[in-house]
C-alpha positions as CSV (number, residue, x, y, z in Angstrom):
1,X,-24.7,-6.2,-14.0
2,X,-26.7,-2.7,-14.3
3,X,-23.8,0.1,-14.9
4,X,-25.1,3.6,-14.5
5,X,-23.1,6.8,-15.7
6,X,-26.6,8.7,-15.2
7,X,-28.3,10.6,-12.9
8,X,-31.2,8.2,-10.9
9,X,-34.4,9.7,-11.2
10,X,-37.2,9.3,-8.5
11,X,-39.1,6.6,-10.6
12,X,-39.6,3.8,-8.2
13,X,-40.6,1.3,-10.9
14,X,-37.1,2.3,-12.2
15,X,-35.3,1.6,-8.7
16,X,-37.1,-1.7,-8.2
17,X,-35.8,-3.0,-11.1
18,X,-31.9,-1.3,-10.3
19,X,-32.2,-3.0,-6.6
20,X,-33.4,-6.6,-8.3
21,X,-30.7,-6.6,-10.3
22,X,-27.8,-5.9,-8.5
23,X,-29.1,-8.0,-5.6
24,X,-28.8,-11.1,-8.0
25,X,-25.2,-9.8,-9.2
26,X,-24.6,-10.0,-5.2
27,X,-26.0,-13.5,-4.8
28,X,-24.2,-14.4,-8.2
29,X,-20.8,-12.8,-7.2
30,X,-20.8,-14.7,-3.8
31,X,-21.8,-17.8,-4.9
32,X,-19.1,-18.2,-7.2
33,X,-16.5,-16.9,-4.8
34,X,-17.3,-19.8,-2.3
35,X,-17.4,-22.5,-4.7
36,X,-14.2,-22.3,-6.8
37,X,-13.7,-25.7,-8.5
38,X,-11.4,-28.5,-7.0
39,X,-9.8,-28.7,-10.6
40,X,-9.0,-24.7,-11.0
41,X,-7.6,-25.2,-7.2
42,X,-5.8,-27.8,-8.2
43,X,-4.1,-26.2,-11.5
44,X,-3.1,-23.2,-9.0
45,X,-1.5,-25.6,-6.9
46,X,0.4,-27.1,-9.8
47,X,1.3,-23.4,-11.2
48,X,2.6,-22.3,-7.8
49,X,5.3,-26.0,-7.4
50,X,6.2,-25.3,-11.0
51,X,7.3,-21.2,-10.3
52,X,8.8,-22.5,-6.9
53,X,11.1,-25.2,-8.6
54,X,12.1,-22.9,-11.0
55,X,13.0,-20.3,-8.4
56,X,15.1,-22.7,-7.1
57,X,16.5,-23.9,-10.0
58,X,17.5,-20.2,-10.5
59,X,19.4,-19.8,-7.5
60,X,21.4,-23.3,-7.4
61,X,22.0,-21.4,-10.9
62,X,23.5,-18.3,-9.4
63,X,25.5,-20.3,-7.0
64,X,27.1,-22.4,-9.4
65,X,27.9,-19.6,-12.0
66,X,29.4,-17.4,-8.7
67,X,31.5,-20.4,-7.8
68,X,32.9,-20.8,-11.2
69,X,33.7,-17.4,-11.6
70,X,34.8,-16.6,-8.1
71,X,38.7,-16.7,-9.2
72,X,37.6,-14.1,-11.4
73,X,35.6,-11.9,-9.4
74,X,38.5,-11.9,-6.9
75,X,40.8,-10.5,-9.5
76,X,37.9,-8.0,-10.0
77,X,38.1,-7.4,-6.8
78,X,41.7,-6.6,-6.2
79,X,41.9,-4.7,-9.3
80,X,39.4,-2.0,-7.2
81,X,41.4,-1.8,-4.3
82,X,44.4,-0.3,-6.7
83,X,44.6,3.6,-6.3
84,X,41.7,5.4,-8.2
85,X,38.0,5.9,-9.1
86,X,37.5,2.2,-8.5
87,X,38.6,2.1,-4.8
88,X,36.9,5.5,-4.2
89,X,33.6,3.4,-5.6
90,X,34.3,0.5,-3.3
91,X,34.8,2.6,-0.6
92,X,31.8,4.2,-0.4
93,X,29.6,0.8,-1.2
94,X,31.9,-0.7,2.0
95,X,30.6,2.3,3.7
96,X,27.0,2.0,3.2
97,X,26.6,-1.4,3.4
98,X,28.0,-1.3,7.1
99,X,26.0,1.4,7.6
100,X,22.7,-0.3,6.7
101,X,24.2,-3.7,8.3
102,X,24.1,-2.0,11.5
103,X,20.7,-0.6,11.1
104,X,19.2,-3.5,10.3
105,X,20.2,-5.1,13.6
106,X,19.0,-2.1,15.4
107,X,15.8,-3.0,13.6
108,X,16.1,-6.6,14.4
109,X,16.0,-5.5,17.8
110,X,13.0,-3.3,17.5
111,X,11.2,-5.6,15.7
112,X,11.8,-8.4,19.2
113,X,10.8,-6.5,20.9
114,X,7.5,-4.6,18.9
115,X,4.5,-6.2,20.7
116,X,0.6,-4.8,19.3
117,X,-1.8,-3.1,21.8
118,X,-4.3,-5.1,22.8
119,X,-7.9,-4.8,22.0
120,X,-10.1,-2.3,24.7
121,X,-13.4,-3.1,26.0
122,X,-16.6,-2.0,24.2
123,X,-16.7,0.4,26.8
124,X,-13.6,2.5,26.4
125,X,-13.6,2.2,22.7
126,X,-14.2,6.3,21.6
127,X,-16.8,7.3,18.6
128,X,-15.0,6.4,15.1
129,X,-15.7,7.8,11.4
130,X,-15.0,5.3,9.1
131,X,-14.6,6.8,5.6
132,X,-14.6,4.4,2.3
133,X,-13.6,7.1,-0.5
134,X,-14.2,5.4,-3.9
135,X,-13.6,6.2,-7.9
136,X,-15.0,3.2,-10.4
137,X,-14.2,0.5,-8.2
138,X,-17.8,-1.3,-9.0
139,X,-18.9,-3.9,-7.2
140,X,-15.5,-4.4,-5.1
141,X,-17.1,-1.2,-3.1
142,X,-19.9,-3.5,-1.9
143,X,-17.3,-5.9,-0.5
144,X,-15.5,-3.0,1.5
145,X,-18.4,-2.0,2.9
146,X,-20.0,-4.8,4.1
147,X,-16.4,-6.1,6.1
148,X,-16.8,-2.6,7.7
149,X,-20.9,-2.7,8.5
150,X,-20.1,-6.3,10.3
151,X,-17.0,-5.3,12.2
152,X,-16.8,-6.2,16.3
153,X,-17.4,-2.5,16.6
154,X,-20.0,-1.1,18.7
155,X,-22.8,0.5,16.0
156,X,-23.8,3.3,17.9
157,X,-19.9,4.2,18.3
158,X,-19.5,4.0,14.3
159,X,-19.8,6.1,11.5
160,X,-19.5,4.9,8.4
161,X,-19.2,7.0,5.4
162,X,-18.9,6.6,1.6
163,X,-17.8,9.3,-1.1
164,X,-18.5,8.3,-4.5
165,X,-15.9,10.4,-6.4
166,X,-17.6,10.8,-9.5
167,X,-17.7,7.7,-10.9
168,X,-18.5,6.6,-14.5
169,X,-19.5,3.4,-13.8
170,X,-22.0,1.7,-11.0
171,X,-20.3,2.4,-8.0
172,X,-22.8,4.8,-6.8
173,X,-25.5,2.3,-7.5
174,X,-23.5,-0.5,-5.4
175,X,-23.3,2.5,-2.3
176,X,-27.0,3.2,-2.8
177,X,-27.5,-0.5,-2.8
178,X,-25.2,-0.8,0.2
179,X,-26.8,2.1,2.7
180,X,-30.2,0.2,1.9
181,X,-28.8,-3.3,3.1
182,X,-27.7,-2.1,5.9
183,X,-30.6,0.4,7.1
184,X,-29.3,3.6,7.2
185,X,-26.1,3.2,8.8
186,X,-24.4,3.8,5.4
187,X,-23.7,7.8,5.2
188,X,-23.5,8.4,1.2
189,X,-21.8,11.3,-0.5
190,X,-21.5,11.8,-4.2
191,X,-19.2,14.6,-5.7
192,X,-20.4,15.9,-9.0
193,X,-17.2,15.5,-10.6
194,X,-13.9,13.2,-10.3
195,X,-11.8,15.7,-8.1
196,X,-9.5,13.4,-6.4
197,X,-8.8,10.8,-3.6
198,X,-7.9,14.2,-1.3
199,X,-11.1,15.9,-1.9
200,X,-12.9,12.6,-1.6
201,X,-11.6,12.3,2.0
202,X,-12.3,16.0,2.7
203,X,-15.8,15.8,2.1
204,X,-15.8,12.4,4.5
205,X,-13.7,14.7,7.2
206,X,-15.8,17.5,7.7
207,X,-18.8,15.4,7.8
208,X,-17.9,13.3,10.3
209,X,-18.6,13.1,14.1
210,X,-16.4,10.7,15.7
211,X,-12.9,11.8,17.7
212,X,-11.1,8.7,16.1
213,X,-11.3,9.1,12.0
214,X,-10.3,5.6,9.9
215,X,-9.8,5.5,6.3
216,X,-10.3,2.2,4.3
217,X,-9.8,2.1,0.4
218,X,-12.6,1.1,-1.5
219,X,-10.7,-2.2,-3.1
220,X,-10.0,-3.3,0.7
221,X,-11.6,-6.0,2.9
222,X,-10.9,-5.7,6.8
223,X,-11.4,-8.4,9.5
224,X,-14.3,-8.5,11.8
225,X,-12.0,-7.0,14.4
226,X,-10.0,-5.2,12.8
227,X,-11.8,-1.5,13.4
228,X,-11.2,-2.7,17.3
229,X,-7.7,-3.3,17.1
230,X,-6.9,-0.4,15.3
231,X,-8.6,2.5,17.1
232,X,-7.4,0.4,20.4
233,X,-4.0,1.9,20.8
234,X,-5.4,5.7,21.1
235,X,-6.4,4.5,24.6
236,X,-3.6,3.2,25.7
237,X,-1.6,6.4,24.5
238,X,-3.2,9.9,24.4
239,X,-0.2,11.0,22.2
240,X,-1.0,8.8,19.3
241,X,-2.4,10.9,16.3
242,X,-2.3,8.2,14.2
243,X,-2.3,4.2,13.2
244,X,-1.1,2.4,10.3
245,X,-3.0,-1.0,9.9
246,X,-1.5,-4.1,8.5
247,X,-1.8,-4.2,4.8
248,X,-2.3,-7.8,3.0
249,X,-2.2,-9.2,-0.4
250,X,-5.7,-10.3,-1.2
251,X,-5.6,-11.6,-4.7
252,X,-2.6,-13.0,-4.1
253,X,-3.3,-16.4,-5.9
254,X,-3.7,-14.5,-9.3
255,X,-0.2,-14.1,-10.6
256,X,2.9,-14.4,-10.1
257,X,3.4,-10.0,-9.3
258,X,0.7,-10.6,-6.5
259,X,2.7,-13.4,-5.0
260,X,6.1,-11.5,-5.0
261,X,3.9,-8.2,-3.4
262,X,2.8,-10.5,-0.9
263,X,6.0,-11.2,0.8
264,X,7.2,-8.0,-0.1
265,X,4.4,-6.1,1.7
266,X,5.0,-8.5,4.9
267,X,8.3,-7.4,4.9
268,X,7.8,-4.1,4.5
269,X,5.1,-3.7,7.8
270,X,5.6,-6.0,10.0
271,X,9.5,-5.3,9.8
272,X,10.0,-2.5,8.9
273,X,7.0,-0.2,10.0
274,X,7.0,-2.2,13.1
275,X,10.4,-0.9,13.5
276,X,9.5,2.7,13.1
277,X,6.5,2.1,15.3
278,X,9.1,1.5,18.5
279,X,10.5,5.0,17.9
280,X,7.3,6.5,17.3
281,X,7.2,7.8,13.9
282,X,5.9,5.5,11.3
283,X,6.9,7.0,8.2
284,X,3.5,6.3,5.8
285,X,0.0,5.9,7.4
286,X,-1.6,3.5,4.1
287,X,-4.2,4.2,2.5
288,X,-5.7,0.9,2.3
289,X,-6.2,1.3,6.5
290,X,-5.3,4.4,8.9
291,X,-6.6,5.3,11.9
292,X,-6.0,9.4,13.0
293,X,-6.9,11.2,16.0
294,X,-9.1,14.0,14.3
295,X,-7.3,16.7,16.7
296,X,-4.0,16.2,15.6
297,X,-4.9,17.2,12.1
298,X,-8.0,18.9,12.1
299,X,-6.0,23.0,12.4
300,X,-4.3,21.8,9.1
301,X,-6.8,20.4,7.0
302,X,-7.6,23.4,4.8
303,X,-3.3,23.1,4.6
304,X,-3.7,19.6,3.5
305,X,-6.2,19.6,0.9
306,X,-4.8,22.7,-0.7
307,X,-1.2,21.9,-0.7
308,X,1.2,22.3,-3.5
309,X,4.9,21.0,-5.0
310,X,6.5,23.6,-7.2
311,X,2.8,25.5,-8.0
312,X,1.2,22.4,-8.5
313,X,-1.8,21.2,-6.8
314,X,-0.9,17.9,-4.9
315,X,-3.8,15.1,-5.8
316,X,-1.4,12.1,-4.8
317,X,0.3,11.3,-2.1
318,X,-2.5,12.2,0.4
319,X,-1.9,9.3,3.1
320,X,1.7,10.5,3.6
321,X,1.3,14.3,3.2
322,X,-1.6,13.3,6.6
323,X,1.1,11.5,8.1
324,X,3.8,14.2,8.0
325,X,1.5,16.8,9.4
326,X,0.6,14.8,12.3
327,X,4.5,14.2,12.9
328,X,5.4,17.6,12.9
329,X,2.5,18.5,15.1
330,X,4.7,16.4,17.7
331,X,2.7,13.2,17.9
332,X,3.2,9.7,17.4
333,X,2.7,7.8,14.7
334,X,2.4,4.2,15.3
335,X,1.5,0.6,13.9
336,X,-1.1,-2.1,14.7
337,X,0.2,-5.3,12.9
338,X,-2.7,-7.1,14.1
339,X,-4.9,-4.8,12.2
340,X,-5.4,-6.3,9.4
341,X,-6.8,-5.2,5.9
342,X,-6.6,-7.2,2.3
343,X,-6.4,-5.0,-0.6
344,X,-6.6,-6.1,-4.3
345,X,-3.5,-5.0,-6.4
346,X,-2.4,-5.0,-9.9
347,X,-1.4,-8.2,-11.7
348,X,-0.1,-7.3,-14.9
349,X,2.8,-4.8,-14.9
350,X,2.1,-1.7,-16.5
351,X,-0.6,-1.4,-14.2
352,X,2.0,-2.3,-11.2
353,X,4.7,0.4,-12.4
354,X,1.6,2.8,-12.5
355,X,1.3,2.2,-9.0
356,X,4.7,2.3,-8.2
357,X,5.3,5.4,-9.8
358,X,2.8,7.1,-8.0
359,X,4.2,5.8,-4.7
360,X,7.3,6.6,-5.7
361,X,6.4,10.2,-6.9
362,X,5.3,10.5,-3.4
363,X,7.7,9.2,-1.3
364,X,10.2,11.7,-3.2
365,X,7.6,14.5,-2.4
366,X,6.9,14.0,1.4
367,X,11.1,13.1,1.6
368,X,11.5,17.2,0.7
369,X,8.9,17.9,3.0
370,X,10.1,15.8,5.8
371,X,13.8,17.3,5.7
372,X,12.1,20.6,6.4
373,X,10.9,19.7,10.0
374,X,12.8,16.1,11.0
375,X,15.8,17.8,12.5
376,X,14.3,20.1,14.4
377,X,12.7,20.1,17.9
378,X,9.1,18.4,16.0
379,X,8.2,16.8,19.6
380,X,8.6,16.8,23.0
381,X,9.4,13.0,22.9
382,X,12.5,10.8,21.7
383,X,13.1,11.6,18.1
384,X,16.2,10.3,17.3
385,X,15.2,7.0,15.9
386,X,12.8,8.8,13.3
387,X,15.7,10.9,12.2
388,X,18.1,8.0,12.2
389,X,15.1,5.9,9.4
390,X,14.9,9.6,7.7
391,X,18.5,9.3,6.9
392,X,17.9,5.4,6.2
393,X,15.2,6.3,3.7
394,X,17.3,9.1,1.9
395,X,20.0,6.5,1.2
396,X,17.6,4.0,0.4
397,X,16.6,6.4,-2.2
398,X,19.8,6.4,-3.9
399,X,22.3,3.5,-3.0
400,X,20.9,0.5,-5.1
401,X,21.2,3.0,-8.0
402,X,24.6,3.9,-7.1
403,X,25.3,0.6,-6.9
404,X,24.0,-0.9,-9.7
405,X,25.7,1.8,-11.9
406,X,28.9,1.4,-10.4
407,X,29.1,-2.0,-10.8
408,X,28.6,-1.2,-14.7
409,X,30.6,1.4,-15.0
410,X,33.8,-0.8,-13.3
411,X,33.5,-4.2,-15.0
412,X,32.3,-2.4,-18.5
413,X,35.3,-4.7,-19.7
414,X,33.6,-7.5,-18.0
415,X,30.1,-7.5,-19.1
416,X,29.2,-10.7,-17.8
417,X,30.2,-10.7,-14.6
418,X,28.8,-7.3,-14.0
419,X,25.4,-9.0,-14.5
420,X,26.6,-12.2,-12.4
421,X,27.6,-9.5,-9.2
422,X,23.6,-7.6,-10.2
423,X,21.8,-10.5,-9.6
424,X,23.9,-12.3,-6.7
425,X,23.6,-9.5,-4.8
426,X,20.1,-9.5,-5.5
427,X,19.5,-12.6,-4.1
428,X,21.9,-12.3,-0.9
429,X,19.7,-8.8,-0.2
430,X,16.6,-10.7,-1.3
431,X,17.4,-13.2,1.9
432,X,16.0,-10.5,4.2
433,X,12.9,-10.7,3.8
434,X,12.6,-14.6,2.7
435,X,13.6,-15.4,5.8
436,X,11.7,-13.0,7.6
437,X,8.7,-14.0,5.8
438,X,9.7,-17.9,7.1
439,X,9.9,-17.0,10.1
440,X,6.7,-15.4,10.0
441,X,4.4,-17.2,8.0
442,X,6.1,-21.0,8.1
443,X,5.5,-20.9,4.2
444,X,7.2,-21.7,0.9
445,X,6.0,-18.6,-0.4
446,X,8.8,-16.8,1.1
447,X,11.2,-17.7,-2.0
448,X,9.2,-15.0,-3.8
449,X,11.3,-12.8,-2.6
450,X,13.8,-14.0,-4.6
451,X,12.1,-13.7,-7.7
452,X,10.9,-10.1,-7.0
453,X,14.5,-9.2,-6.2
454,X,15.2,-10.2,-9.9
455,X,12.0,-8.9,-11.2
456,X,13.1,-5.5,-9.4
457,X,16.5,-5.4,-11.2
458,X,15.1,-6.0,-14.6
459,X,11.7,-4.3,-14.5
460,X,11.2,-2.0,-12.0
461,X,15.1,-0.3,-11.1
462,X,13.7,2.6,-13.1
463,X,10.9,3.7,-11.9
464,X,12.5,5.9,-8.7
465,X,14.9,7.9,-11.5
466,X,11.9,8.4,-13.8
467,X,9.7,9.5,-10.6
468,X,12.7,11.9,-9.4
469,X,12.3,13.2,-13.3
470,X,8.7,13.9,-12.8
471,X,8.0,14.4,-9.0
472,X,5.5,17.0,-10.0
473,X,3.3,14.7,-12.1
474,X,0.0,14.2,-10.3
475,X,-1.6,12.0,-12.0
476,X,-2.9,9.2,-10.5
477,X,-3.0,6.5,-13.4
478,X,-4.9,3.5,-12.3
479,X,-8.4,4.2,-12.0
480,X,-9.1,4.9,-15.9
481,X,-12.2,2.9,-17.5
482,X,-12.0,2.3,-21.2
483,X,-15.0,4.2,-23.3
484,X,-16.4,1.0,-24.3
485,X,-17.6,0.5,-20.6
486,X,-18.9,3.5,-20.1
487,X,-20.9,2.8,-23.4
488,X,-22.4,-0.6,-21.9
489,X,-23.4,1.0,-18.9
490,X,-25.3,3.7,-20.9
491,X,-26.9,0.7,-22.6
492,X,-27.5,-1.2,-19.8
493,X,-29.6,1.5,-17.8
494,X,-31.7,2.5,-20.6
495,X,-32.2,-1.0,-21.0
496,X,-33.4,-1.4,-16.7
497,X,-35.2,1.5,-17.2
498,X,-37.3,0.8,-20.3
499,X,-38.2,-3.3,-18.7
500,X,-39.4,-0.9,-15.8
501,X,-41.5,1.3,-18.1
């Protein structure tokens, strides 16, 4: 593969050579994703029974050792409901988990009766931007833009635009490549230095012509229809400003963290975002697919790009800060679960709490924010749902971790069934969305749930306290490349360019 952290000179003897080779790393790349062995298929296979049986092992586990201690936990149990700190604990975990049993049936409800625009005619469909912003993603950026060049979209209605964020590795050779495969329907932009996913977008923004504006991450892959479905739904309703797509797993077959973020990312759009969509205010527009009405933004960009938290210039967060302008500009926010992206997402797990943090970080940020303008008169339209999931989301915020560290705190004494109460509850809260994603998807896969629920309480129940700790930390941690590639791709290009010579 030819890496470049150069500048590309006018020497077409140079080019030739560049466009040769990464058109054989294109024929390579797909050749090898279409044919993946029958034994590697079938080892996956085997892998995927063997985690499944032991997730069920786990549980019969649980439900034994809650059985044989349940004489014990009921003395627990009564010994709370004495006069004192542990009753007031009780009490209050009583009162919140009626609280969120109730709105979870009033999501239930919702979520019957969410149904997905349907798709317009070629006609109706307005003039759409589609903007691909992308830091050292490599080849993957090729991928992205090719699902997008294909899409059931009529071309001279589409805009497609990629912003190169000042890569150190090839991905600005891969968007050259690209806007050459696909004759000049590929708009390229490259900034001179990394200065951010927000910046990169910016540049997109006030470049492009369409009314409808749809961001795509550059690790993403959408469906032929999926640009249709999405911008669909400002037709029906000229008080949209914005879409959320459907987000997917796409490496989900790589580990055991993609499988659990599988289920857990169907959980969290098609219930719970399709909730928020039938009140009109979904909370986070993704940055793996959004769709926004450039009007209902385009007063408060300059607000957007430059906006701060305590001083600090704000380089994360970008698709939610979008989303809670749009809101408080009094429009709706809704999603399209039939429009459907796959996005690649960290396997091992420091990258994954990188991630997290990050979202996390966020969500606390745009949570301030949001407080500011949720209780007022934002809209013209029905708001009370979104401030009734604004309250939801504050709790949500800080009830497990309540809980967790009441439960330690009153059976200190009791050390073991502390853990045993942990981890059973776990699993009763992990039954949500297993048998949502049942329901769904009519798949095995659902008992991942179950093991991210335990993977939660063990490896990731820190990560909101630590975030609250450093809310003002923008970094955004997972695009770093190690030196050593940077010095290959040095090597490589002098290399292309003195075969050229």
């Amino acid at each position: 593969m030819v890496i470049s952290v150069l500048k590309i000179n006018n020497d077409k003897r140079i080019y030739r050579t560049l466009t040769a080779s990464l058109s054989e790393a294109v024929r390579k790349t797909y050749a090898l994703s279409t044919t993946v062995p029958k034994a590697f298929a079938a080892m996956v296979f085997r892998g995927d029974f063997v985690t499944k049986s032991a997730i069920l092992l786990f549980l019969g586990a649980v439900a034994v050792a809650v059985l044989g201690n349940w004489k014990r936990l009921a003395t627990v149990y009564e010994e709370l409901n004495s006069p004192g700190l542990g009753l007031f604990w009780l009490d209050i975990s009583r009162t919140l988990i009626l609280l969120l049993l109730i709105v979870f049936i009033w999501r239930v409800v919702l979520v019957i009766l969410y149904r997905p625009d349907k798709s317009v005619s070629d006609e109706e469909l307005p003039n759409c931007t589609v903007i691909v912003p992308a830091y050292n993603e490599g080849l993957t950026v090729l991928h992205t833009l090719k699902s997008i060049a294909v899409s059931d979209y009529p071309a001279e209605k589409l805009q497609i635009i990629a912003v190169d964020d000042g890569s150190v590795d090839d991905t600005w050779l891969w968007i050259k490549w690209a806007a050459d495969l696909f004759h000049g329907r590929l708009e390229t932009i490259r900034l001179a230095k990394n200065s951010g996913k927000r910046r990169a977008l910016y540049e997109g923004f006030i470049r492009s012509k369409g009314e409808i504006l749809v961001t795509i991450d550059s690790d993403s892959i959408i469906q032929k229809d999926t640009l249709r479905l999405l911008v669909s739904p400002f037709v029906h309703d000229c008080k949209v400003g914005a879409i959320a797509g459907n987000v997917r797993v796409q490496n989900f077959r790589q580990g055991i963290i993609p499988r659990m973020l599988e289920v857990s990312f169907a959980y969290s759009f098609d219930f719970i975002r399709a909730s928020q969509s039938m009140v009109d205010t979904v909370f986070c527009t993704p940055g793996a697919l959004s769709a926004y009405r450039k009007k209902a933004f385009e007063k408060n960009l300059q607000t957007w790009l430059n906006q701060k938290f305590f001083g600090k210039l704000a380089t994360i967060g970008e698709d939610r800060a979008m989303t809670n302008i749009i809101i408080r500009n009094g429009w709706k926010v809704k999603f399209q679960s039939n429009a459907h992206v796959f996005t690649n997402i960290p396997v091992g797990y420091r990258k994954l709490c990188k991630m997290f943090l990050r979202w996390a970080r966020s969500n606390i940020r745009e949570t301030l924010i949001m407080s500011t303008f949720i209780f007022t008169r934002f809209r013209r339209t029905r708001s009370t749902g979104a401030r009734i999931n604004f309250i939801l989301s504050c709790i949500n915020l800080l009830m497990p971790r309540m809980l967790a560290a009441s439960f330690v705190m009153l059976n200190s004494h009791l050390p073991q069934l502390c853990l045993l109460q942990l981890i059973a509850g776990g699993m009763l809260w992990a039954c949500l969305p297993a048998a949502f994603y049942t329901l769904r998807n009519k798949s095995s896969d659902a008992l991942y749930a179950f093991a991210y629920s335990v993977f939660w309480i063990f490896g990731l129940c820190w990560i909101t306290p630590y975030a609250m700790l450093t809310a003002t930390n923008g970094k955004w941690l997972t695009r770093d490349i190690s030196p050593k590639r940077i010095k290959t791709a040095t090597n490589t290009l002098e290399a292309a360019a003195t075969a050229a010579a």
